[in-house]
MIBATOR-898682 format. One record per residue (C-alpha): x, y negated, z negated. Coordinates in steps of 0.5 Angstrom, whole numbers, padded with zeros to 4 digits, always signed. Each point is the difference from the previous one (the first is absolute). Example, Ala and Ser with C-alpha at 12.3 -4.5 7.8 and 13.67 -1.06 7.14 Angstrom:
BEGIN
+0025+0009-0016 +0002-0007+0002 
END
This chain:
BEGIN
+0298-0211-0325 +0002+0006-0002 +0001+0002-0007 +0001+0007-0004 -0003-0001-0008 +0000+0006-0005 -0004+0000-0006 +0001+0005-0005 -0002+0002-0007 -0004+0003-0005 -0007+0004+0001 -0005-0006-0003 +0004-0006+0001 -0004-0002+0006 +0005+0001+0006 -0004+0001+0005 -0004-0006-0001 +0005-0004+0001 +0003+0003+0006 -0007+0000+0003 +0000-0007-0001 +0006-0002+0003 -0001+0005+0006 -0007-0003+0000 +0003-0007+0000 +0005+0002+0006 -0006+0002+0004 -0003-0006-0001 +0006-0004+0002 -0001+0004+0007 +0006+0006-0001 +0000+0006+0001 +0001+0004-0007 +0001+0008-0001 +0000+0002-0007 -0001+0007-0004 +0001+0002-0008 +0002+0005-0002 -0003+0001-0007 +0002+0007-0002 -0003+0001-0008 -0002-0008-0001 -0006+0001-0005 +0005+0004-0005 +0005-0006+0000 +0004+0002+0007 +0004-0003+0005 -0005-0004+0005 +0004-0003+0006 -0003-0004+0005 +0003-0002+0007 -0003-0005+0005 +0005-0002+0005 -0002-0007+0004 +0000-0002+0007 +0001+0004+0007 +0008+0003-0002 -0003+0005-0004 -0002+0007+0003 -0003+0004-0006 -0002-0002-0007 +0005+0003-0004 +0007-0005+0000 +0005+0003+0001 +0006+0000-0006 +0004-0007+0000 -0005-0004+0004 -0005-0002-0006 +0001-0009+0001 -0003+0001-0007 -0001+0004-0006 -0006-0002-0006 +0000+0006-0006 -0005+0000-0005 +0005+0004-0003 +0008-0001-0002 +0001+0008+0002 -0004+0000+0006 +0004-0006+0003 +0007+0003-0002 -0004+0007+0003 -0001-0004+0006 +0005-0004+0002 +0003+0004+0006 -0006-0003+0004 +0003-0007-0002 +0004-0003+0006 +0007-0003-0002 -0003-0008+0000 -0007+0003-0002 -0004-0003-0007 -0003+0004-0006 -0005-0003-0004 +0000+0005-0006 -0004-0001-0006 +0004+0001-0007 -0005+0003-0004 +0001+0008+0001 -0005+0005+0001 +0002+0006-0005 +0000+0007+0002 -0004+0005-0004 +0007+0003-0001 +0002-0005-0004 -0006+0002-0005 +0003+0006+0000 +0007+0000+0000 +0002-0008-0002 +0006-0003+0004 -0002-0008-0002 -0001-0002+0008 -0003-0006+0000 +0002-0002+0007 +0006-0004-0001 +0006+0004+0003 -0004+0001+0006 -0001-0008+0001 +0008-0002-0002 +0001+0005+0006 -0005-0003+0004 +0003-0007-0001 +0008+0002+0001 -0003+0004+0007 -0005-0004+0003 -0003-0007+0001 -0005+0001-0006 -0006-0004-0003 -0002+0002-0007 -0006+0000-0003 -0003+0001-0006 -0007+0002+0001 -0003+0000-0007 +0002-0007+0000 -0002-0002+0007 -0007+0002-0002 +0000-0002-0008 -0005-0005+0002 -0005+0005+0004 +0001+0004-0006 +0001+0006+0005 +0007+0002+0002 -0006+0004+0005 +0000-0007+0004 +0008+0001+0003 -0001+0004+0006 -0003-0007+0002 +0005-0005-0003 +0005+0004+0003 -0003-0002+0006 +0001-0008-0003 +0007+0001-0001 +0002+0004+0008 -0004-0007+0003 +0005-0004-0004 +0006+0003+0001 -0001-0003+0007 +0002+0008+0003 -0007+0002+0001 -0002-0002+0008 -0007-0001-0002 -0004-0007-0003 -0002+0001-0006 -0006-0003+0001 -0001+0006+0004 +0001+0005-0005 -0004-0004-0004 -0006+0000+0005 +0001+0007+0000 +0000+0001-0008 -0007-0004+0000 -0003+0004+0006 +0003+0008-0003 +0000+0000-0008 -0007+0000-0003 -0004-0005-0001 +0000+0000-0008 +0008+0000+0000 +0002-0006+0006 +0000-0006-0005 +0005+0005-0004 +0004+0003+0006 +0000-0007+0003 +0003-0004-0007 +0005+0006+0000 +0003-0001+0007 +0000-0007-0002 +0004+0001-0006 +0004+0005+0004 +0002-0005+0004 +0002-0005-0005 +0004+0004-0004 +0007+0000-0002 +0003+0006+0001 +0008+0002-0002 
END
């Protein structure tokens, strides 16, 4: 097996939670996985970028541009910001719900994420979601770093069991919030996406 996934987002998002699930679960699989994030000002709300590249292919943690197979974006801007990673054939899983910059505070300009994921689905293979609706139940959009991982396992692109990213969801997320990480991995992987 070997596979390049990019996450990308905002500081506070959970990013590299998810990451670490997914190269843990890889791990866990027997693959060799090499992975880097690149965080920059995340606590102010920046650009978090994790890189994990799956199976004996890669040399370095860092994927090269044109080779993600897949891209998940806690941030329509950050997927946009990002797609040069994505491979011709790739698949992006991006949350519709936008992260608005300071700036906008400042200076209005009306973003709400909707010309970034119009020109997502016209240059890509994209699935939407919305993440305040995804999590409504868990009463926390907090929770989609973890239902993401549901939607990446349904879409059958992920080369790793779910039952192993949920085994891994159960042994690295903290004791008091398992029951809610594993019930939003659930609902992840029952969700309708567009």
């Amino acid at each position: 097996m070997n596979q390049d996934i990019l996450l990308c987002g905002v500081g506070g998002q959970g990013t590299v939670l998810a990451s670490k699930l997914i190269a843990a679960a890889a791990m866990a699989e027997g693959n060799t996985v090499h992975s880097a994030e690149t965080i920059g000002m995340a606590q102010r709300g920046g650009s978090v970028i994790s890189h994990i590249r799956i199976g004996d292919a890669a040399s370095s943690p860092l994927i090269p541009y044109g080779h993600a197979d897949i891209l998940i974006a806690f941030e329509p801007a950050e997927a946009v910001r990002n797609l040069a990673y994505l491979k011709q054939d790739g698949l992006v899983i991006v949350n519709s719900v936008p992260v608005r910059p300071t700036t906008e505070s400042l200076h209005p300009t009306g973003y709400d994420g909707a010309q970034m994921i119009a020109y997502l689905q016209q240059k890509c293979n994209c699935i939407t979601v919305d993440a305040n609706e995804l999590c409504a139940p868990l009463g926390s959009s907090k929770f989609f770093n973890v239902a993401v991982l549901g939607v990446l396992a349904k879409s059958g692109r992920l080369e790793i069991s779910a039952n192993t990213l949920l085994g891994e969801i159960r042994k690295r997320v903290p004791e008091k919030f398992i029951e809610s990480n594993v019930k939003a991995f659930e609902m992840g992987g029952s969700y309708t996406c567009s």
